[in-house]
MIFI-949756 format. One record per residue (C-alpha): x, z, y. Coordinates in Angstrom, 1 decimal, decimal comma. Layout:
<fifis>
FIFI      X      Z      Y
FIFI      X      Z      Y
...
</fifis>
This chain:
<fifis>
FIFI      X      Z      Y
FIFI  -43,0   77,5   -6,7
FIFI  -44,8   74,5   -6,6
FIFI  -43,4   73,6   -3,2
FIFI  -40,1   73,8   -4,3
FIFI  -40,9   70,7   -6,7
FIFI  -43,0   68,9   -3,4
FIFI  -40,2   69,0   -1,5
FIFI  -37,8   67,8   -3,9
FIFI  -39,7   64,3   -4,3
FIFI  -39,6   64,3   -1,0
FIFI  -35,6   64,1   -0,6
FIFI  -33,3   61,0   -0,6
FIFI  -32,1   60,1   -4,4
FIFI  -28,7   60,5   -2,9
FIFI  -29,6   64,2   -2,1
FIFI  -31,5   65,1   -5,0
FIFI  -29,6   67,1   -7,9
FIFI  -28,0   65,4  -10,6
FIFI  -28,8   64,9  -14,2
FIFI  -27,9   67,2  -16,7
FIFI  -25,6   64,2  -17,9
FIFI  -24,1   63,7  -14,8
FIFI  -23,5   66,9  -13,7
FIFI  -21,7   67,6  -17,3
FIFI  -19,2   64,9  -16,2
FIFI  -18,5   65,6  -12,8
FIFI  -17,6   69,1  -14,6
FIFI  -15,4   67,8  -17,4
FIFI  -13,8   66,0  -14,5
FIFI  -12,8   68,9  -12,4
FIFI  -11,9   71,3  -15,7
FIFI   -9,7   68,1  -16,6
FIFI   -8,2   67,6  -13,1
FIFI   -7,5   71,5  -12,9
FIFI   -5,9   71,4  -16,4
FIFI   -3,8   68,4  -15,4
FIFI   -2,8   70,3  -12,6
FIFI   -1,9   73,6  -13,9
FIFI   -0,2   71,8  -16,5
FIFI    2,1   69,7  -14,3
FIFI    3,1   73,2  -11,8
FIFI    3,6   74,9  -15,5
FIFI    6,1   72,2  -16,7
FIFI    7,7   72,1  -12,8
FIFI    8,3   76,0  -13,5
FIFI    9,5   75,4  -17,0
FIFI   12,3   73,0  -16,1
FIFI   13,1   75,0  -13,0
FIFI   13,4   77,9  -15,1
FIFI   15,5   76,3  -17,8
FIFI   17,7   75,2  -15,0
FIFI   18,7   78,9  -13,5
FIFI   19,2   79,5  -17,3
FIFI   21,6   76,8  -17,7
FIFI   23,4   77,8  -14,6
FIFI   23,6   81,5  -15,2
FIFI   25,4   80,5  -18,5
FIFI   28,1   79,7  -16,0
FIFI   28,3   83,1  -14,4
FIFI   30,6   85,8  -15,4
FIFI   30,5   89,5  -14,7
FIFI   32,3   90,5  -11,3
FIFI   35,6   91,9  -11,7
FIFI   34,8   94,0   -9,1
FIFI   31,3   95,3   -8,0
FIFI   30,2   97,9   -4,9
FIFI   33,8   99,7   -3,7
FIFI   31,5  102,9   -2,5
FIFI   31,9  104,9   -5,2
FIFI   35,1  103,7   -6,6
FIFI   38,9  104,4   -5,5
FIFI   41,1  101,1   -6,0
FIFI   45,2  101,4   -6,4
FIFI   47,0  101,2   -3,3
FIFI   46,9   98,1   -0,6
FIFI   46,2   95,4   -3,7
FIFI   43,0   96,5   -4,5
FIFI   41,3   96,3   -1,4
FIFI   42,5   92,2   -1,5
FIFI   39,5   90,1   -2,6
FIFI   35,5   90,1   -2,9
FIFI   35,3   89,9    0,5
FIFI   31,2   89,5    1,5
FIFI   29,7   86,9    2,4
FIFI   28,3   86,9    6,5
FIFI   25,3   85,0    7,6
FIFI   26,1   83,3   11,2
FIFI   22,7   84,2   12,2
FIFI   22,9   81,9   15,3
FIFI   24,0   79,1   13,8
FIFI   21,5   79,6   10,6
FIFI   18,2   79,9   12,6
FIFI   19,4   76,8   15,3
FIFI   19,7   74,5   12,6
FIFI   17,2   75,7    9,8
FIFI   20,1   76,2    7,3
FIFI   21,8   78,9    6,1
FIFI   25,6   78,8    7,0
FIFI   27,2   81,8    5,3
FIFI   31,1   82,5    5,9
FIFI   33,6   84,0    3,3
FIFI   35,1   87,0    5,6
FIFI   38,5   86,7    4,6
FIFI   40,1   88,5    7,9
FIFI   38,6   91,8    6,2
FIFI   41,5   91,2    3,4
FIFI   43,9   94,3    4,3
FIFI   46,4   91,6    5,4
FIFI   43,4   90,7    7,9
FIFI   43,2   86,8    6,3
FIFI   42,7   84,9    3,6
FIFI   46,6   84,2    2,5
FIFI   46,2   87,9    1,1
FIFI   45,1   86,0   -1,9
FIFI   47,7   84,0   -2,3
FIFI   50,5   86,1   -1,5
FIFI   48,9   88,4   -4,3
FIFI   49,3   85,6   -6,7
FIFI   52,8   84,5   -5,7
FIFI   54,4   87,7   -6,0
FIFI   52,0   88,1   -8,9
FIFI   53,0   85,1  -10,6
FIFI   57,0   85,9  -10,0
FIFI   56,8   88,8  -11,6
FIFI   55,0   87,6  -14,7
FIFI   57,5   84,6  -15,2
FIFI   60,2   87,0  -14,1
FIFI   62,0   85,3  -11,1
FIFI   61,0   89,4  -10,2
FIFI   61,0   92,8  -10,5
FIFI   60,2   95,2   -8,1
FIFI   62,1   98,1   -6,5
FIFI   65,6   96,0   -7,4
FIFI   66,9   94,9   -4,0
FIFI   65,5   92,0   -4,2
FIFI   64,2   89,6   -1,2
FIFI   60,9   87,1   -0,6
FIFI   61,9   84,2    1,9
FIFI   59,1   82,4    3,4
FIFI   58,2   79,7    6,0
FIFI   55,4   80,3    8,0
FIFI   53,3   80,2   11,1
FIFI   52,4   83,8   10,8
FIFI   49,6   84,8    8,4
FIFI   51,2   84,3    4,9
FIFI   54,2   85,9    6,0
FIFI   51,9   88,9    7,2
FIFI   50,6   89,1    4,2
FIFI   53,8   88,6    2,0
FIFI   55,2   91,4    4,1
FIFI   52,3   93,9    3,1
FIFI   52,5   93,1    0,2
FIFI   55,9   93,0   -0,7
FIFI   56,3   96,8    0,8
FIFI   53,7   97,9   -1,6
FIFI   55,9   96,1   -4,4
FIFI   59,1   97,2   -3,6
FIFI   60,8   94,1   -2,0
FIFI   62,0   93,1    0,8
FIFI   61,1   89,7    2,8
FIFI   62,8   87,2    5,8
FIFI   59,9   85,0    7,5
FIFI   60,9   81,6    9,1
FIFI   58,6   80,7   11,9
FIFI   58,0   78,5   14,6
FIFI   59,1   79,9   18,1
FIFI   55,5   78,5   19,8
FIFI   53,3   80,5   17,3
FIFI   51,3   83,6   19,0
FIFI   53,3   86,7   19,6
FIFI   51,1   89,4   17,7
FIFI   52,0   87,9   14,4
FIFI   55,7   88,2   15,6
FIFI   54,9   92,0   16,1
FIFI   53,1   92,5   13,1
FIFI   55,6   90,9   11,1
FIFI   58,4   92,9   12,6
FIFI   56,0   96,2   12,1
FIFI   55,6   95,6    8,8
FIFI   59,7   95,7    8,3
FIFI   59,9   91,9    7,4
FIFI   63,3   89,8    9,1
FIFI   61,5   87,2   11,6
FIFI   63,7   84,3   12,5
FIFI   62,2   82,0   14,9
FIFI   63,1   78,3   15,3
FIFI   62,3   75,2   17,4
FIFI   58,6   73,3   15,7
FIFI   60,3   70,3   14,0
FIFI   59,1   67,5   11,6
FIFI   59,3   68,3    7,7
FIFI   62,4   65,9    7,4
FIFI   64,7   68,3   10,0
FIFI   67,0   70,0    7,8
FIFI   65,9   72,7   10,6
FIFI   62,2   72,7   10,1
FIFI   61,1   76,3    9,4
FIFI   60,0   75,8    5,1
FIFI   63,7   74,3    5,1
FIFI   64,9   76,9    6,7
FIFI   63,4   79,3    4,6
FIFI   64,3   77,5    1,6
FIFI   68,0   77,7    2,6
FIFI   68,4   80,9    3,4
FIFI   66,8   82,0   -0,1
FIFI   69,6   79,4   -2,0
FIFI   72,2   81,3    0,1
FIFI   71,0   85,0   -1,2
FIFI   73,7   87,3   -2,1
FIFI   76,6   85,5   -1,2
FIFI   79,9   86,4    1,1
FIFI   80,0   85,0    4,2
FIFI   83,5   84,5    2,9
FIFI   85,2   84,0   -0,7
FIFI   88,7   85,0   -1,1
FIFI   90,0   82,9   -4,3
FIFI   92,7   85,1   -4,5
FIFI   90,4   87,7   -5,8
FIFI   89,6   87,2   -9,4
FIFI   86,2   89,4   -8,9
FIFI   84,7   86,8   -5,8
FIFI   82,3   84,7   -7,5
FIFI   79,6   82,0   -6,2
FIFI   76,4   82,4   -6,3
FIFI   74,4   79,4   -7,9
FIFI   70,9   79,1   -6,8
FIFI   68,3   78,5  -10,3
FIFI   65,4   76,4   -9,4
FIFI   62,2   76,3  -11,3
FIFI   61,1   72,1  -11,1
FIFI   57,6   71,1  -12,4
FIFI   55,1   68,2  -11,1
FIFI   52,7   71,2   -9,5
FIFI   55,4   73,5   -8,0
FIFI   58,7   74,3   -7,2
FIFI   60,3   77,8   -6,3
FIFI   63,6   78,8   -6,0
FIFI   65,7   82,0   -7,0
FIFI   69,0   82,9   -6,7
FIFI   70,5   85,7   -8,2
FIFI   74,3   87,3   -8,1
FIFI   74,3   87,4  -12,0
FIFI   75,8   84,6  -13,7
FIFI   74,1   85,3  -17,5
FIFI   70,5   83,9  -17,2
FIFI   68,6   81,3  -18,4
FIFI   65,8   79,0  -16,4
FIFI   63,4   76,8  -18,4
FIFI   60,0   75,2  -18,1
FIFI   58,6   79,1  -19,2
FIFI   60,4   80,8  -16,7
FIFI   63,3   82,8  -16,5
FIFI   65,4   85,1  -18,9
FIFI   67,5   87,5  -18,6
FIFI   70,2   87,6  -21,4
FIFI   71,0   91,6  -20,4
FIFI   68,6   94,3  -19,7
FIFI   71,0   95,3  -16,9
FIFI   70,6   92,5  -15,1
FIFI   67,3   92,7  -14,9
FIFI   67,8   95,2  -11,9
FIFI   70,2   92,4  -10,1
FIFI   68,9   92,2   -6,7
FIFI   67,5   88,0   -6,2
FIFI   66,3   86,4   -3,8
FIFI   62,5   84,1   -3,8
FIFI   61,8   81,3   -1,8
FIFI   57,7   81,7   -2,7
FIFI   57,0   78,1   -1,4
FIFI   53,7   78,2   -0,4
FIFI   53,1   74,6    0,4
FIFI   53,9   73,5   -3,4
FIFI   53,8   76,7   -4,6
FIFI   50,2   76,1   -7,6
FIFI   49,8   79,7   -7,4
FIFI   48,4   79,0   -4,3
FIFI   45,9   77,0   -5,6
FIFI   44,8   79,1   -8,3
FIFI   44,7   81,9   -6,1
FIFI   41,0   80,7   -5,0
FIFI   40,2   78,4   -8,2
FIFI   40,6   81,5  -10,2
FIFI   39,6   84,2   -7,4
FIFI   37,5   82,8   -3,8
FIFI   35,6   80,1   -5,8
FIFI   34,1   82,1   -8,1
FIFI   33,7   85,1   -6,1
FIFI   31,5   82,4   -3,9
FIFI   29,5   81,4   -6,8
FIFI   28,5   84,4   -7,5
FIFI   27,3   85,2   -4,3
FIFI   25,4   82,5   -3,7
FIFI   23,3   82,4   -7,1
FIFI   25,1   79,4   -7,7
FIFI   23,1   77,7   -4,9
FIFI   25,7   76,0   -2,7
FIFI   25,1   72,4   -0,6
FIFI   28,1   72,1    0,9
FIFI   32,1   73,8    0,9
FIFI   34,0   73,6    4,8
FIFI   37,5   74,0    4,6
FIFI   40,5   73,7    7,0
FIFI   43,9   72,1    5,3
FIFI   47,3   74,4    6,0
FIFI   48,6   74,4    2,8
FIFI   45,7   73,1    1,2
FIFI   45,5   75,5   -1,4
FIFI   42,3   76,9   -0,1
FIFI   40,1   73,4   -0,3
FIFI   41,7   72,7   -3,1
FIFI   41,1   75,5   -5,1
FIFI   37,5   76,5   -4,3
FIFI   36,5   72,8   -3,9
FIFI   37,5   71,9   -7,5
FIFI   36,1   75,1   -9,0
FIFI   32,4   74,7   -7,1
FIFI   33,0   70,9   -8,3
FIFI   33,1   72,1  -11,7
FIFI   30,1   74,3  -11,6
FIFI   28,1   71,4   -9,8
FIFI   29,1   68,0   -9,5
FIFI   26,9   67,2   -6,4
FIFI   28,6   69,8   -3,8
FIFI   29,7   68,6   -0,9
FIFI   33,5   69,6    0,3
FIFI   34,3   68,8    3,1
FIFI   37,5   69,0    5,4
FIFI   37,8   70,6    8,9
FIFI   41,2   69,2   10,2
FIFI   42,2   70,4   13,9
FIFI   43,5   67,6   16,5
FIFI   47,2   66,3   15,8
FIFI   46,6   66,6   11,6
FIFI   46,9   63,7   10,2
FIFI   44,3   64,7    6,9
FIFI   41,4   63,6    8,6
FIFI   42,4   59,8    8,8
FIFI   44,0   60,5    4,8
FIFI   40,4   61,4    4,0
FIFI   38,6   58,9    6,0
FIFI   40,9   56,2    6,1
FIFI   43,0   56,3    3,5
FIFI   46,3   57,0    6,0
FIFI   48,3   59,9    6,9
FIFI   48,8   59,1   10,3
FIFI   47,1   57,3   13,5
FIFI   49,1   56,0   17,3
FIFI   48,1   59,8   18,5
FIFI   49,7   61,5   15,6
FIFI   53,2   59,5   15,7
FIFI   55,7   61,2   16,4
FIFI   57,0   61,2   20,2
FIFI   53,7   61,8   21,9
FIFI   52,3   65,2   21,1
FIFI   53,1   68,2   22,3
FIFI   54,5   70,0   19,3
FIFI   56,1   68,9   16,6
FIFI   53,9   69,9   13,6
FIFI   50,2   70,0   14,8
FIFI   49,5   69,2   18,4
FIFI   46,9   71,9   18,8
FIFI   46,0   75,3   19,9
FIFI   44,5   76,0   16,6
FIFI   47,1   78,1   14,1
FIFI   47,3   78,1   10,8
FIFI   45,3   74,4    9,4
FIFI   46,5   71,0    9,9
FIFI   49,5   69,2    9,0
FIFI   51,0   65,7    8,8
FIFI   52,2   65,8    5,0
FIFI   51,0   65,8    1,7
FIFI   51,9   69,2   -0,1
FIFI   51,0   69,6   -3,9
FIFI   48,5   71,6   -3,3
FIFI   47,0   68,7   -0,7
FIFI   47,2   66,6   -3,4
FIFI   44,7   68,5   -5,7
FIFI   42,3   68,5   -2,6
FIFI   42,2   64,7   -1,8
FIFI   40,1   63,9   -5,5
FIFI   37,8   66,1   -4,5
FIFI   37,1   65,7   -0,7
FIFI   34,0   64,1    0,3
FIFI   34,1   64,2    3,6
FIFI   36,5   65,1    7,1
FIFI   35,2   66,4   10,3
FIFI   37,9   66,4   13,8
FIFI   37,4   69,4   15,5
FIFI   38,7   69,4   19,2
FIFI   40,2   72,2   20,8
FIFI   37,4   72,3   23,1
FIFI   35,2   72,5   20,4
FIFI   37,0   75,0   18,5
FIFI   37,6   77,2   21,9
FIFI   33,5   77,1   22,4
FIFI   33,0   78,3   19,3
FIFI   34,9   81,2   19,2
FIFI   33,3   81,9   22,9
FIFI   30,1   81,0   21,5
FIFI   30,0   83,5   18,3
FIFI   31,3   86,9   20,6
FIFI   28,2   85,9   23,2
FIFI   25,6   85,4   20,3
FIFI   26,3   87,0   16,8
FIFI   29,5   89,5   18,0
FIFI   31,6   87,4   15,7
FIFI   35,7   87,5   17,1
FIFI   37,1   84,7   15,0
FIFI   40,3   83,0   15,2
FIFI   40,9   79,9   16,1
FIFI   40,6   78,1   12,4
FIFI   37,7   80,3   11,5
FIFI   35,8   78,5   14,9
FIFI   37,1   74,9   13,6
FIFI   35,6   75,7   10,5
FIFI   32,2   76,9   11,7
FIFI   31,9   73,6   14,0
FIFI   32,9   71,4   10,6
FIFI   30,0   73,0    9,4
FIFI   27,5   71,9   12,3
FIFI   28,7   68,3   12,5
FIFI   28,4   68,2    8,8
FIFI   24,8   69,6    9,0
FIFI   23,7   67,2   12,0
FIFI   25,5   64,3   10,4
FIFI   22,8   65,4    6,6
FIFI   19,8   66,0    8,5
FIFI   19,6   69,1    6,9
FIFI   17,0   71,3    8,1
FIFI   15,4   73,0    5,0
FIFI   17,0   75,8    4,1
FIFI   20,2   74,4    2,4
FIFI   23,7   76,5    2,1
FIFI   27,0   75,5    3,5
FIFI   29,8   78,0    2,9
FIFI   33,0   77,9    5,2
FIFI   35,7   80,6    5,2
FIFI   36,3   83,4    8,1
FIFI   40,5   82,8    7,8
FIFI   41,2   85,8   10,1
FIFI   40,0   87,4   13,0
FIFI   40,7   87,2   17,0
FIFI   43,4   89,7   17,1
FIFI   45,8   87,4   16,0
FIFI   45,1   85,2   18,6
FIFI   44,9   87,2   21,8
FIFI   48,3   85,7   23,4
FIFI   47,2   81,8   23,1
FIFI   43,7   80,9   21,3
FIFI   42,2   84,2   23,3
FIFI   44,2   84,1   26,5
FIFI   42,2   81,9   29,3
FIFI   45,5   81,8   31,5
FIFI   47,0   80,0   28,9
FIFI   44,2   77,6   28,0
FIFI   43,9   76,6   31,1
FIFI   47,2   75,9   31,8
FIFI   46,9   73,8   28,8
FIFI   44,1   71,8   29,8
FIFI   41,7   73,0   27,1
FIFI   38,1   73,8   29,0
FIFI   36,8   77,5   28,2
FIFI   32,7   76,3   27,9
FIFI   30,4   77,6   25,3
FIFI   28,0   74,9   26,3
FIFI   29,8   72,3   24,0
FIFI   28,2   74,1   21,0
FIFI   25,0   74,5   22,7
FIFI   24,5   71,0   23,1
FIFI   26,0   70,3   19,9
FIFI   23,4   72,2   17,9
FIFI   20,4   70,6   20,1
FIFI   21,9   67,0   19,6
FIFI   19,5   64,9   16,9
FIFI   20,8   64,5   13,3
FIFI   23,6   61,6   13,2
FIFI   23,8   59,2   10,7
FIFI   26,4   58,8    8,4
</fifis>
């Protein structure tokens, strides 16, 4: 072995082994450096950890869980925990996930299931109603919650009158008119014409059960006065043909059981209507919660009502300060310059120079030029607003049948390009979540959203190739 020791005088002193004293430090140095390390991923693992804890403290047990193997009462229980659906095209273009809330599989086929649930829901409890009694729902609408309202209702045991515009797509006419409900169409007006469908609707409930003639000669002809129900976060109306009943902050009473079975009538008010709102504070937001892990980036909402952004927005708010909520507002709504600027209205929304009235759009069922209540509980709340097009909107609904299979309805597609825009406008490329909700489905939107004739006779171009480019444009700044 001797030649072993030869040739190791014969090596550089920069190649030759260490000491025994230098080597023992160069070892202490890595054991330490390991230690450090497996130190610092334990205590990243720790607070991680102690973070999922904190948040599953917030989680509550579904009221509902897997419907395979259980039989739900009637219509009502099929309304709610609808699942969540990846948008698979959308997801892997972007490097996000984008999950959307499918609402249109509601039994109703949309998301004001929910909140026609709670209205009637809410009635009863307070007692403005009870079912099987004769008594009728009135309600202005472009379609959907008077769908819904009518389904309902039937289940319940009442019967409903549903003022709409005359420009809104004729399969919710037809469904409406299936389902039993008395349509009553009307020219689009602003909210200040005494003729403008909610007023309408309003009307005809304060006119419930009363002659079209009185004779005073006839000591058994009585008026009817309407009761109404004021507080700063609602107002409903009910008239009734009894004269013995008292109205108060708590609801109403009824001084005779008898008259319990008097036949009234319900103006549900679903544009200041809270039950609205706490429809999806109390119901969609936490269903979404819990179906995300409590992992949510960002909430995309359109503005009818506003009882949808409203209500998730301020319960995801509440479970995590740092969500993003954001507003998808169609062209002609005047909410995106409220959110962005501070104003309802801009020269293209005065009125006098749009096409319709309300919302100069072909998108049904978002947008407005007024602040409801439940608008009102949305503005704290609302970080950002995205304008979505027609064009856009139209491309996305073409876009989603050619990729993913997806037939949306026109504000589900507004929705889904909120969600890009807001994406692009992040940077976000790393897996985050941004939830939007899947209002309803293409079937209610065959005769103008899904008819080509009439798009093009409107002007609106039919290309998918907006999105396309839209997904491939680079991230925009804020």
């Amino acid at each position: 072995m001797s030649w072993i020791s030869t040739a190791g005088f014969a090596l550089p002193s920069w190649l030759q082994w260490p000491s025994r004293s230098t080597a023992r430090h160069v070892l202490i140095g890595v054991l330490l450096g390991f230690s450090f390390s497996l130190t610092s991923t334990s205590l990243a693992f720790y607070y991680q950890q102690r973070k999922k804890d904190r948040q599953a403290k917030h989680f509550s047990p579904r009221p509902i869980e897997l419907r395979s193997d259980e039989v739900v009462r009637g219509v009502v229980g099929l309304i709610g925990n609808t699942p969540l659906i990846r948008i698979n095209s959308l997801s892997d273009a972007l490097g996000v996930e984008i999950l959307g809330k499918a609402e249109f599989l509601n039994p109703g086929g949309s998301v004001k299931d929910r909140v026609a649930l709670q209205m009637i829901d809410d009635a009863e409890r307070l007692g403005y109603l009870h079912p099987h009694t004769g008594s009728r729902i009135f309600e202005g609408t472009v379609g959907s919650t008077g769908i819904s309202i009518a389904t309902i209702a039937r289940a319940r045991g009442y019967d409903t009158t549903i003022i709409m515009p005359d420009d809104v797509a004729e399969e919710k006419v037809k469904a409406l008119q299936s389902l039993g409900a008395d349509v009553e169409r009307v020219r689009p007006a602003s909210i200040v014409d005494k003729k403008q469908y909610v007023n309408l609707a309003r009307q005809r409930a304060s006119k419930f059960g009363q002659k079209d003639s009185i004779d005073q000669s006839d000591p058994s002809s009585k008026t009817v006065h309407p009761h109404t129900f004021e507080s700063p976060s609602s107002s409903v109306l009910v008239t009734t043909i009894s004269q013995h009943v008292e109205f108060d902050t708590n609801g109403w009473h009824d001084n005779d059981d008898d008259l319990v079975n008097q036949p009234r009538g319900y103006f549900a008010d679903q544009f200041e209507n809270k039950s609205n709102f706490d429809a999806h504070y109390r119901g969609t937001g936490p269903e979404i919660w819990r179906q995300t892990n409590g992992r949510v980036d960002a909430f995309v909402s359109g503005a009818g009502t506003g009882g949808t952004v409203a209500g998730v927005g301020q319960y995801l708010k509440s479970m995590n300060e740092d969500v993003i909520v954001a507003l998808s507002d169609p062209e002609g709504s005047g909410l995106y310059n409220k959110v962005k600027h501070g104003v309802m209205f801009d020269r293209k929304e005065s009125e006098g120079t749009k096409r319709r009235h309300q919302v100069d759009t072909v998108v049904e069922g978002i947008g407005i030029n007024r602040l409801t209540n439940n608008i009102e509980l949305a503005i704290p709340i609302l970080d950002d607003a995205f304008r979505i097009t027609d064009a856009e909107a139209v491309s996305m609904s073409r876009y989603l049948v050619k990729t993913d299979g997806l037939f949306l309805g026109s504000s589900s597609a507004c929705n889904l390009v909120a969600c890009v825009k807001l994406i692009k406008q992040k940077g976000w490329t790393e897996g985050q979540t941004v939830v939007t909700i899947l209002c309803d489905s293409g079937t209610r939107h065959y005769s103008k959203f899904w008819n080509d004739d009439y798009l093009r006779k409107a002007r609106i171009p039919i290309d998918p190739q907006i999105v396309e480019d839209l997904l491939r444009s680079p991230p925009r700044s804020t």
